[in-house]
C-alpha positions in Angstrom: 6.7 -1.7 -0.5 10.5 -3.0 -0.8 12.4 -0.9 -3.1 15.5 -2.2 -5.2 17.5 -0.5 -7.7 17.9 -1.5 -11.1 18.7 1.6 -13.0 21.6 -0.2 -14.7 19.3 -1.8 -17.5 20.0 0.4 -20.7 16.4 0.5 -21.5 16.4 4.6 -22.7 18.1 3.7 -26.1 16.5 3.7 -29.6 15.8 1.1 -32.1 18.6 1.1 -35.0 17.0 3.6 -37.8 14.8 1.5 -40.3 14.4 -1.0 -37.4 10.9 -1.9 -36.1 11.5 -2.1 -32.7 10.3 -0.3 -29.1 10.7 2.3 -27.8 11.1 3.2 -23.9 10.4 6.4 -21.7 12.8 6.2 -18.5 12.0 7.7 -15.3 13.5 6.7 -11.9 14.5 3.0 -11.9 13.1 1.4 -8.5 11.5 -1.9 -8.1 8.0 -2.5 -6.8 6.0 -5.9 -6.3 5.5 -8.0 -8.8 3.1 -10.4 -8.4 3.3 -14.3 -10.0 0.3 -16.3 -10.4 0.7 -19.8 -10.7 -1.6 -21.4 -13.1 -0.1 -24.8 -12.8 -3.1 -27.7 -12.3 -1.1 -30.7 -11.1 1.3 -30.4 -7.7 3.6 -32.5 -8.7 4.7 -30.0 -12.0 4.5 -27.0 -9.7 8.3 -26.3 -9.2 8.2 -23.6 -12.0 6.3 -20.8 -10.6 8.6 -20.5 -7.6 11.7 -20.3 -9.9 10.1 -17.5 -11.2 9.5 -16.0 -8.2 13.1 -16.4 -7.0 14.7 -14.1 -10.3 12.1 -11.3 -8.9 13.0 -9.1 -7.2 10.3 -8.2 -4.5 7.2 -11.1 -5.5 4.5 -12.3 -4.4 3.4 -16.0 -5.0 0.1 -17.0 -5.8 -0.9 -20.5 -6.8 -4.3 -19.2 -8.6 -5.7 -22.9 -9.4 -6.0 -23.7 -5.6 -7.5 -20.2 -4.6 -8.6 -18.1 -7.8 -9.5 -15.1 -5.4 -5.8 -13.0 -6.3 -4.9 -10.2 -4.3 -5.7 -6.6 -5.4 -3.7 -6.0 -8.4 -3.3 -2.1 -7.6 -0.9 -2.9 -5.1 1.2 -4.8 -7.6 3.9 -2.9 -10.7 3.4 -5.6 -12.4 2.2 -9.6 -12.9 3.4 -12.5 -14.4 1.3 -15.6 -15.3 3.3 -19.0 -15.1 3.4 -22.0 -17.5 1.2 -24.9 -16.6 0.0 -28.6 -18.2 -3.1 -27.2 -18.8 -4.1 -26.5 -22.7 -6.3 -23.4 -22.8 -8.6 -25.2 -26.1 -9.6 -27.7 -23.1 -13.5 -27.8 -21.8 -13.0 -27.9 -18.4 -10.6 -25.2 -16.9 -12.6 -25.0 -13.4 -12.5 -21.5 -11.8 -9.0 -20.1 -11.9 -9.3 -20.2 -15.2 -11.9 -17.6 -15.3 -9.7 -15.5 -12.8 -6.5 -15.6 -15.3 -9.1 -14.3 -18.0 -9.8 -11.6 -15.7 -6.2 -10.7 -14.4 -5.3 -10.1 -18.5 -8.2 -7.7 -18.9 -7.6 -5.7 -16.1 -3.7 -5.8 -16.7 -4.9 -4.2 -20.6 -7.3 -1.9 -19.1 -5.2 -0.6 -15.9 -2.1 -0.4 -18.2 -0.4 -3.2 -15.7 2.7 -4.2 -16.8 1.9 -8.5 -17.3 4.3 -11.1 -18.5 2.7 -14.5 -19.5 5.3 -17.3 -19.7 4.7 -20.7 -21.7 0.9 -21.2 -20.6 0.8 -17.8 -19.9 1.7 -16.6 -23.4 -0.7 -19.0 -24.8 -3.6 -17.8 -22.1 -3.3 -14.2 -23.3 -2.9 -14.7 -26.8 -6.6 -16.8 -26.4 -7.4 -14.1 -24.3 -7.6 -12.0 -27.3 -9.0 -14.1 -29.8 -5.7 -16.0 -30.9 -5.8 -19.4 -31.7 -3.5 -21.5 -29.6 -3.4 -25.7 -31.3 -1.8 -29.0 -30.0 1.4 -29.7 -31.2 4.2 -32.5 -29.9 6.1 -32.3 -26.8 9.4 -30.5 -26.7 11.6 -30.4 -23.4 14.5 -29.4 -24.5 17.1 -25.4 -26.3 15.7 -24.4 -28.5 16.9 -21.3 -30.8 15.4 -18.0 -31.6 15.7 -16.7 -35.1 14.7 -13.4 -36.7 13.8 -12.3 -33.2 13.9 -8.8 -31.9 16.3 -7.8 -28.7 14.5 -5.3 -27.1 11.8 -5.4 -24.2 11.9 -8.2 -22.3 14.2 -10.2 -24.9 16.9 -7.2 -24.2 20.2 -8.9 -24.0 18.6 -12.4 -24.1 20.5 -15.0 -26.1 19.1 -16.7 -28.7 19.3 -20.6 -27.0 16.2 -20.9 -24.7 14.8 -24.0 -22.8 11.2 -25.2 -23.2 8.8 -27.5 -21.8 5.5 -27.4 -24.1 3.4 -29.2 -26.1 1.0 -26.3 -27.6 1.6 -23.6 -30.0 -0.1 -20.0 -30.4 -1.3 -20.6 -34.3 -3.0 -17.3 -34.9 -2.0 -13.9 -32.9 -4.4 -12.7 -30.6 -6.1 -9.1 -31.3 -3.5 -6.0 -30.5 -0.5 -8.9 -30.3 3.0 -8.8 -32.7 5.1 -11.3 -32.6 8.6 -10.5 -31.6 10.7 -13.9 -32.0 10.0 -17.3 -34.2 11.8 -20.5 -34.8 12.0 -23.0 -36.9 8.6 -24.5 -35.8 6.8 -21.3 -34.0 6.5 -18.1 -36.2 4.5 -16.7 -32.7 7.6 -17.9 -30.5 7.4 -14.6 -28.5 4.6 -11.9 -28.9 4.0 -8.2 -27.3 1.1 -6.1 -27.4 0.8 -3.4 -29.9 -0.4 -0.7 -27.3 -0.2 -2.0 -24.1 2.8 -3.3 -21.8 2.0 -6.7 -22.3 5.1 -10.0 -22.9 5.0 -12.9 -23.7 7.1 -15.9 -24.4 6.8 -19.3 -24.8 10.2 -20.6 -23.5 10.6 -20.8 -19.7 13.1 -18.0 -18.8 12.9 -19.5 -15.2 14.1 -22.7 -16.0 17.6 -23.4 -15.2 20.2 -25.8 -13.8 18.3 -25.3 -10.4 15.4 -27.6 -11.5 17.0 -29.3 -14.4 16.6 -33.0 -13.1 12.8 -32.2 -12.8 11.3 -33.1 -15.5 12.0 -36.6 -16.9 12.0 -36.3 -20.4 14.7 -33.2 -20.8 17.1 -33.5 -23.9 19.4 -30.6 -24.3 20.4 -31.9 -27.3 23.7 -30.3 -29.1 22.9 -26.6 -26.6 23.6 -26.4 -22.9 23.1 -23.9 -20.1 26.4 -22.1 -20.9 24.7 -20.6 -23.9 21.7 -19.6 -22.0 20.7 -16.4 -20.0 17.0 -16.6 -20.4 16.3 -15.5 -17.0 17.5 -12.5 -18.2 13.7 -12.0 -19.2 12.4 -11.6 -15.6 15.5 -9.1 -14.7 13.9 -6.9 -17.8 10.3 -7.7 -17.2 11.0 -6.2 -13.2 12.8 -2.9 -14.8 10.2 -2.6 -17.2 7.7 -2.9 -14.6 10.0 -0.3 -12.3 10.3 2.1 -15.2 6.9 2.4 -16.0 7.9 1.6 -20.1 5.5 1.9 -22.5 5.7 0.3 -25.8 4.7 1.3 -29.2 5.2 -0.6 -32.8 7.4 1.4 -35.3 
């Protein structure tokens, strides 16, 4: 397995006294494979998934709607499931849908360390028994408020990009949420016991891939005020570390 260091991420601090917040048990910083699955069900959308492979530092990339068989996910520190078109309140998922419902129950009951993104953070809020609703589409910053800077929001500024159209209503079982704005109270969630992200913003989007979708605004924000790739740099030294969070 490829090793790289990343002991530089200041992960071994304490929440603020009278903060809620996490807290995080170091050991020896050293990143293993992290694998994404790529729950996007139209090619034409499926640029994101690699983006999020390419802030990783050792991935492996798995489009899980064309082959819903996933590797082994003892040989992985950690997984992250990608955004995708798909709503999860839809009838019809076909079989990869099945397998991401899987992945998150093995990733609660192995302790895996699993990042959902967009999709993703919807998928295992429903997982648990959230409620995730149509909303409008957005492509565009948006900006966090009342959101807490720790995990995989460490260091994160508060304009992110996002590409959705759904909203996570109602938490899922085990789930807090960690960020809101002024249209998603569940912006960003994290599980209660287990070390389990997610966020609804695409931390992998970026100037790379900015001209793909044809209906982005930035509105009054632009990418200088934005380091939300930032996530997937904490999500892998998380993973490396071995963190495990618990609520205050």
């Amino acid at each position: 397995m490829k090793v790289v260091g990343v002991g530089e991420t200041p992960f071994d601090k304490s929440p603020a006294p009278g903060r809620s917040g996490w807290v995080y048990h170091r050991v020896p910083a050293t990143a293993g494979m992290i694998l994404v699955l790529d729950n996007e069900v139209r090619p034409e959308y499926r640029y994101l998934g690699p983006e999020i492979a390419h802030f990783l530092p050792d991935p492996e990339y798995h489009v899980l709607v064309e082959k819903p068989e996933y590797p082994p996910l003892e040989g992985f520190d950690g997984v992250v499931l990608s955004g995708s078109t798909d709503s999860v309140y839809d009838d019809d998922h076909g079989a990869w849908f099945d397998a991401a419902l899987e992945v998150i129950d093995r990733c609660l009951a192995d302790r895996i360390p699993l990042l959902g993104v967009c999709h993703g953070h919807q998928l295992v809020n429903h997982a648990l028994g959230g409620v995730v609703e149509e909303d409008r589409r957005r492509a565009t910053f948006v900006e966090m408020t009342d959101y807490r800077e720790s995990g995989v929001l460490e260091g994160v500024n508060p304009v992110v990009p996002v590409l959705h159209a759904d909203l996570v209503t109602e938490l899922g079982e085990g789930m807090a949420s960690v960020a809101e704005t002024d249209y998603d109270p569940h912006f960003c969630s994290v599980h209660r016991e287990a070390p389990v992200w997610t966020v609804q913003f695409h931390p992998e989007f970026t100037e790379r891939v900015v001209d793909r979708p044809g209906d982005w605004d930035p509105g009054e924000h632009t990418f200088a005020e934005v380091n939300a790739s930032r996530v997937l740099e904490n999500f892998a030294a998380l993973c490396a570390n071995e963190a495990e969070p618990t609520v205050r």
